[in-house]
C-alpha positions as CSV (number, residue, x, y, z in Angstrom):
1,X,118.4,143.9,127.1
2,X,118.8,144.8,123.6
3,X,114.8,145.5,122.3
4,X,114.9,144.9,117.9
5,X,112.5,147.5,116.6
6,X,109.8,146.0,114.5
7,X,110.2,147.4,110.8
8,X,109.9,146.8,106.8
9,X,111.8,147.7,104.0
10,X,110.0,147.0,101.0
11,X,113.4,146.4,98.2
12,X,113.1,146.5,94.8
13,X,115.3,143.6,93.7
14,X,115.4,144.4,89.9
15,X,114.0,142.6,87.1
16,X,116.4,139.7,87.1
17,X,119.8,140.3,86.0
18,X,121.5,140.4,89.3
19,X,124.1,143.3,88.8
20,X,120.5,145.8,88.1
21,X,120.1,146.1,91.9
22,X,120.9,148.8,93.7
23,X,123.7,149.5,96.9
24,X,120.8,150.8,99.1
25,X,118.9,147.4,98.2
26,X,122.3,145.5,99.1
27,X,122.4,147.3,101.9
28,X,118.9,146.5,103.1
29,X,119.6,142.9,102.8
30,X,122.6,142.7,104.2
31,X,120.8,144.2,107.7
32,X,117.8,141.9,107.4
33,X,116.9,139.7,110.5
34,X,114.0,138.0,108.2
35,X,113.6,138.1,104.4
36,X,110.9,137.6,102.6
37,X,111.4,137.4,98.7
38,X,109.1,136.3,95.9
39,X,109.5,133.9,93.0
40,X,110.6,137.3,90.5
41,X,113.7,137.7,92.2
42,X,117.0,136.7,91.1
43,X,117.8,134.3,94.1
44,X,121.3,134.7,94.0
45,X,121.0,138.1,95.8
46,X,120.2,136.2,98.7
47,X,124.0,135.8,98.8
48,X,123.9,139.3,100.5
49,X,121.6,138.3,103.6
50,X,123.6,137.9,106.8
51,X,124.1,133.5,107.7
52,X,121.5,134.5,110.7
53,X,118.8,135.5,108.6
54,X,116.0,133.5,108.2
55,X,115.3,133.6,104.6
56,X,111.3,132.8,103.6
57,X,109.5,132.1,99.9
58,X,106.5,133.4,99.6
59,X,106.3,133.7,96.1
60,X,104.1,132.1,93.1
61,X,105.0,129.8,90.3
62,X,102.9,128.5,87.7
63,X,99.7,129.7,89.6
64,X,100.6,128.1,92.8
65,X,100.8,130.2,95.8
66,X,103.1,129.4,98.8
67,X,101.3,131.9,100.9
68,X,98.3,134.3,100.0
69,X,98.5,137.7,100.6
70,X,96.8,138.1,103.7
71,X,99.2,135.3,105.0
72,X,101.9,136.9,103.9
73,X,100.7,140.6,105.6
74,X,100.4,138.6,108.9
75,X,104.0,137.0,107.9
76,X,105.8,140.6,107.8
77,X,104.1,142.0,110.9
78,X,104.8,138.4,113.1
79,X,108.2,138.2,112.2
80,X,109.0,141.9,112.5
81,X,107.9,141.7,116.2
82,X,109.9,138.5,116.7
83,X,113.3,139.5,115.1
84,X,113.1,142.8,114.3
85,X,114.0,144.0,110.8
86,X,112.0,142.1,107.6
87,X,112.8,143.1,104.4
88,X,109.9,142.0,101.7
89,X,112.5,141.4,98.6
90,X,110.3,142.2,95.3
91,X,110.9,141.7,91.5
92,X,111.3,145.1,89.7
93,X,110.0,148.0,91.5
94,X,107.7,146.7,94.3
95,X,105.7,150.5,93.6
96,X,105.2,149.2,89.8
97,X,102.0,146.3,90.4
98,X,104.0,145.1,92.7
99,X,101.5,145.5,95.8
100,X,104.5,147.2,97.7
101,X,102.4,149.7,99.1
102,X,99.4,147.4,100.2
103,X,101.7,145.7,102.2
104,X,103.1,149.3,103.7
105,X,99.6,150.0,104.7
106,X,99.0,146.9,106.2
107,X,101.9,146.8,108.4
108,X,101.4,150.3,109.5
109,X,98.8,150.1,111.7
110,X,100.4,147.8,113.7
111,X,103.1,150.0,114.6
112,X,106.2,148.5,112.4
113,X,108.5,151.5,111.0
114,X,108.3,151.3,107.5
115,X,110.9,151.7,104.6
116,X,110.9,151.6,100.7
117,X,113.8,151.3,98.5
118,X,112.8,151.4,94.9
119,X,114.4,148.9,92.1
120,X,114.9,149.1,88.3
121,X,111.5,148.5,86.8
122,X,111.3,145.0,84.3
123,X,108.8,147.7,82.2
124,X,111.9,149.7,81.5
125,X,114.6,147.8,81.8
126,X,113.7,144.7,80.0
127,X,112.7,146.7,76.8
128,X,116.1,148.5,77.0
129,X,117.8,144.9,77.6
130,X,116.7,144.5,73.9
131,X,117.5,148.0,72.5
132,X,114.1,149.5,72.2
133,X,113.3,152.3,73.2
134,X,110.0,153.4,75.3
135,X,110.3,157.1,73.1
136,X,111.9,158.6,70.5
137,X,111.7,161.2,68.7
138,X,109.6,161.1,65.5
139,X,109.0,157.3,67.0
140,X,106.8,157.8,70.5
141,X,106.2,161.0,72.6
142,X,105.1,158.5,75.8
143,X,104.1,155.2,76.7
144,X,102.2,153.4,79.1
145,X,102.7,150.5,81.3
146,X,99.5,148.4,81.8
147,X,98.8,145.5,83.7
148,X,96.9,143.1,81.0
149,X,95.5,141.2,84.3
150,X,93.5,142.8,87.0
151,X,92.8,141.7,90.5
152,X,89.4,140.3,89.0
153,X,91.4,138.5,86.1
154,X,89.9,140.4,83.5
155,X,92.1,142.6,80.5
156,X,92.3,146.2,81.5
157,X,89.9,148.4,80.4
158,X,93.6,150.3,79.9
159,X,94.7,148.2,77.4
160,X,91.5,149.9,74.6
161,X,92.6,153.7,75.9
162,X,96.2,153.0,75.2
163,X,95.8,150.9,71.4
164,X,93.8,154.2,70.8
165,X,96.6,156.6,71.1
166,X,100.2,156.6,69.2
167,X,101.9,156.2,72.6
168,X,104.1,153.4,72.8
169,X,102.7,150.4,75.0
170,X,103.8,148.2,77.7
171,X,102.1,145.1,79.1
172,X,103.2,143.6,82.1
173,X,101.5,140.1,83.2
174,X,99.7,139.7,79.8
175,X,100.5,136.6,78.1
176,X,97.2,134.5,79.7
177,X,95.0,137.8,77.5
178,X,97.5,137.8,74.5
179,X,94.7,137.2,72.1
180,X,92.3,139.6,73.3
181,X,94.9,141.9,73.2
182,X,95.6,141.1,69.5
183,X,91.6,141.6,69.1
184,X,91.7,145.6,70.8
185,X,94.4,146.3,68.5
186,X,93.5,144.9,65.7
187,X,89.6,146.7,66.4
188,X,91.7,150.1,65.9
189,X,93.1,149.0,62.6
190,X,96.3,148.1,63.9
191,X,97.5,144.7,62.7
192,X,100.6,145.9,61.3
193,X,101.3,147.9,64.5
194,X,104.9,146.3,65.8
195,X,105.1,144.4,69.0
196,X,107.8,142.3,70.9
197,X,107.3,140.0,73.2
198,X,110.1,139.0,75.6
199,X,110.3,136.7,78.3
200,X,112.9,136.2,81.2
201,X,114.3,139.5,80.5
202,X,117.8,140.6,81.4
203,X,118.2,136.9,82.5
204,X,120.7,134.3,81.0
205,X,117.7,132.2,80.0
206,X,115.8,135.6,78.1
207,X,113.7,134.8,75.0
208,X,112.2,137.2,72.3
209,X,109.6,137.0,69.9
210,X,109.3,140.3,67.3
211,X,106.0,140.3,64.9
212,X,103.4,142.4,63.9
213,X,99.9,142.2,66.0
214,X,98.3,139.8,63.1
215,X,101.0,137.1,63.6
216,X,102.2,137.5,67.2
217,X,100.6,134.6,68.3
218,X,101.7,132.4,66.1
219,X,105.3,133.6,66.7
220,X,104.5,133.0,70.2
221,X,103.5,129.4,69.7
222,X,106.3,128.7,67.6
223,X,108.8,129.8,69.8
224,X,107.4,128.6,72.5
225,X,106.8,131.7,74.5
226,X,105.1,131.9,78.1
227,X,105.4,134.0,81.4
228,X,107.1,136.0,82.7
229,X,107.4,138.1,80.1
230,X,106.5,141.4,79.2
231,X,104.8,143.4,75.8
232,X,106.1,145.9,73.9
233,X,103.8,147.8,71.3
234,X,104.9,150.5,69.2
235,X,106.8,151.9,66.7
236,X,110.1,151.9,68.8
237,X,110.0,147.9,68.4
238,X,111.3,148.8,64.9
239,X,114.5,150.8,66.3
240,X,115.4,147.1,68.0
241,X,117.6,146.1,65.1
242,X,119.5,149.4,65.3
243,X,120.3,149.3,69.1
244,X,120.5,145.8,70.0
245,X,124.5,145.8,68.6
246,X,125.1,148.8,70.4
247,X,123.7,147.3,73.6
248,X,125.6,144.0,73.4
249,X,128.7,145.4,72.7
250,X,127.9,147.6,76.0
251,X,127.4,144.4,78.1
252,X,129.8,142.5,76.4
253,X,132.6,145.1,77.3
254,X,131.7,146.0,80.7
């Protein structure tokens, strides 16, 4: 009798475009008894799974939750012990507020072997999508990546440290605080500071708004801009214009 050994990979799928993911993470899927991917993920990389896997959604859209995440702990460790290998498919890099490693310890102590295969960040790549830069020299000597929404639905306390500093700023999950976020900036004299906002990035369907903190919001509302998308503040927005060609002409040619 052939015994399945209960385990998890936790895979980083990338931040959308499907070609950003990587062989180990096709790899992973292609071995998967049970898959388990949220509502980030590009869904045609489901095309990978074998036809025997059982392929589950336990993702989130527009605040609706097809499984909480103590549901979906219970989920991994059930089906592990039933079929063997689950892989918990993630948008971007499950490490990156992605709650991979909750879901490691979880699992853990119910004896599943567990497994993580990082994936392109959306912090990183999305930005670079667009031709901006996270540093540059006489532009930004670091950044930070934020989450504008903690687990008790307040703005960081982050987001104040980092509009204090010349470091360039990224803000994952932050369109529901976008005005408060205008209001820490502006409290540090930074209404001209540069910011992008860009939603659905890497994807076909990508939109971007470029502004200054004093009339972001309007450009948001004007061109109709919502989640998921991701914040960019710094000087580097500037160097958009400059690398943006150079970028299509990459994609457009490979």
């Amino acid at each position: 009798m052939n015994v399945l050994t209960p385990k998890l990979t936790v895979v980083g799928a990338g931040p959308g475009d499907e070609d950003l993911i990587t062989l180990k993470a096709i790899k992973a899927i292609e071995s998967a008894n049970v898959i388990l991917y949220d509502a980030l993920i590009n869904e045609s990389l489901l095309k990978y799974a074998s036809q025997d896997a059982e392929l589950i959604f336990v993702g989130k859209r527009r605040g609706c939750y097809a499984y909480q995440q103590e549901q979906i702990n219970d989920l991994i460790v059930a089906k592990a012990k039933e079929k063997g290998h689950v892989v918990r498919l993630k948008g971007g890099d499950p490490f990156i507020f992605g709650r991979g490693a909750e879901e490691i310890d979880y699992v853990r102590q119910f004896g599943l072997e567990t497994f993580m295969v990082p994936g392109i960040s959306s912090s990183l790549a999305v930005p670079a999508y667009q031709g901006i830069p996270l540093t540059k020299r006489g532009a930004s000597e670091s950044f930070w990546v934020i989450t504008g929404t903690t687990k008790e639905h307040k703005i960081s306390g982050d987001v104040a440290l980092a509009a204090k500093s010349t470091a360039t700023v990224v803000i994952l999950m932050g369109m529901g605080k976008l005005d408060k976020i205008v209001e820490i900036f502006s409290a540090e004299n930074k209404q001209d500071a540069h910011i992008a906002i860009i939603q659905n990035g890497t994807r076909a369907d990508e939109k971007v708004g470029i502004g200054r903190i004093y009339n972001i919001e309007a450009i948001v509302k004007e061109q109709e801009l919502a989640n998921p998308a991701i914040i960019i503040i710094g000087d580097v927005v500037k160097e958009r214009a400059v690398l943006s060609s150079i970028a299509s002409e990459v994609m457009n040619n490979g």
